[in-house]
C-alpha positions as CSV (number, residue, x, y, z in Angstrom):
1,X,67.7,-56.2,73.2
2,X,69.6,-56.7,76.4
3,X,67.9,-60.4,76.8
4,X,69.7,-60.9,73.4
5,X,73.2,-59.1,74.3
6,X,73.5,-61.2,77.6
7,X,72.4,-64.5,75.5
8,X,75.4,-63.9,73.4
9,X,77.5,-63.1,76.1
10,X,77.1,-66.0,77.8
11,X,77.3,-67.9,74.5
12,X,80.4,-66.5,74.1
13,X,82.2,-66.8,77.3
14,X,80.6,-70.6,77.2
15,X,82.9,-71.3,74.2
16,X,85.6,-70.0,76.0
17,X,85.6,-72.4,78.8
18,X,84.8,-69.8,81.9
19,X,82.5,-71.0,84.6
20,X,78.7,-70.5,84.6
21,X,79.4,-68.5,87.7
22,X,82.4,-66.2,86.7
23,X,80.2,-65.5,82.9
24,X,77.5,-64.2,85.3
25,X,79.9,-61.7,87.4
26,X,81.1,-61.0,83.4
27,X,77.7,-60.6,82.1
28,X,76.6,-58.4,84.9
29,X,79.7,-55.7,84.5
30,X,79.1,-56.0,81.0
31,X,75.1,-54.1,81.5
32,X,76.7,-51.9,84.2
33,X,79.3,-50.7,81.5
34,X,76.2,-50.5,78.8
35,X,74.1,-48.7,81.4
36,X,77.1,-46.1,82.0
37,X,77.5,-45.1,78.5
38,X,74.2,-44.8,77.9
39,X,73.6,-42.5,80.4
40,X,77.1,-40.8,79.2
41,X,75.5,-40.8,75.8
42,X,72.1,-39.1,77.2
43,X,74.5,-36.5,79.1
44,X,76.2,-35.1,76.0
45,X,73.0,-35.8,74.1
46,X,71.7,-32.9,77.0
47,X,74.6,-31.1,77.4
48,X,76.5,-31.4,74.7
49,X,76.0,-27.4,73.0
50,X,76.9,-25.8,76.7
51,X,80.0,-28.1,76.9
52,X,81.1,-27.1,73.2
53,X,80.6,-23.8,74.5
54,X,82.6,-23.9,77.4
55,X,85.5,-25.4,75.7
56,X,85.5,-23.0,72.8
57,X,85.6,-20.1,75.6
58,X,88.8,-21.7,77.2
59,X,90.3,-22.5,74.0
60,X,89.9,-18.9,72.9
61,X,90.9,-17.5,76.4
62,X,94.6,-19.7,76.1
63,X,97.3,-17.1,74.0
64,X,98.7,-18.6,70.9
65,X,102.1,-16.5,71.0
């Protein structure tokens, strides 16, 4: 799956014109960015009931006057 993301990555940024050197820079930000959200993703997957919690238990703690 990533083999085939950074394929098309390249492909794109070929078509644009950039340098072979700049698409790698490009491509490699690009799996950073995929790994971050993915561990993001994970996080809430974990988390994601205690966080609801905790917000609800501000949100009811604010006054609504």
């Amino acid at each position: 799956m990533i083999n085939h993301m950074i394929f098309l990555i390249r492909t794109y940024l070929g078509n644009k014109g950039i340098l072979p050197e700049k698409a790698q820079g490009l491509t490699e930000y690009a799996i950073i960015i995929l790994l971050v959200a993915l561990v993001v993703i994970g996080a809430l997957g974990l988390f994601g009931d205690q966080l609801l919690n905790t917000y609800e238990t501000i949100t009811n703690a604010i006054p609504v006057d």
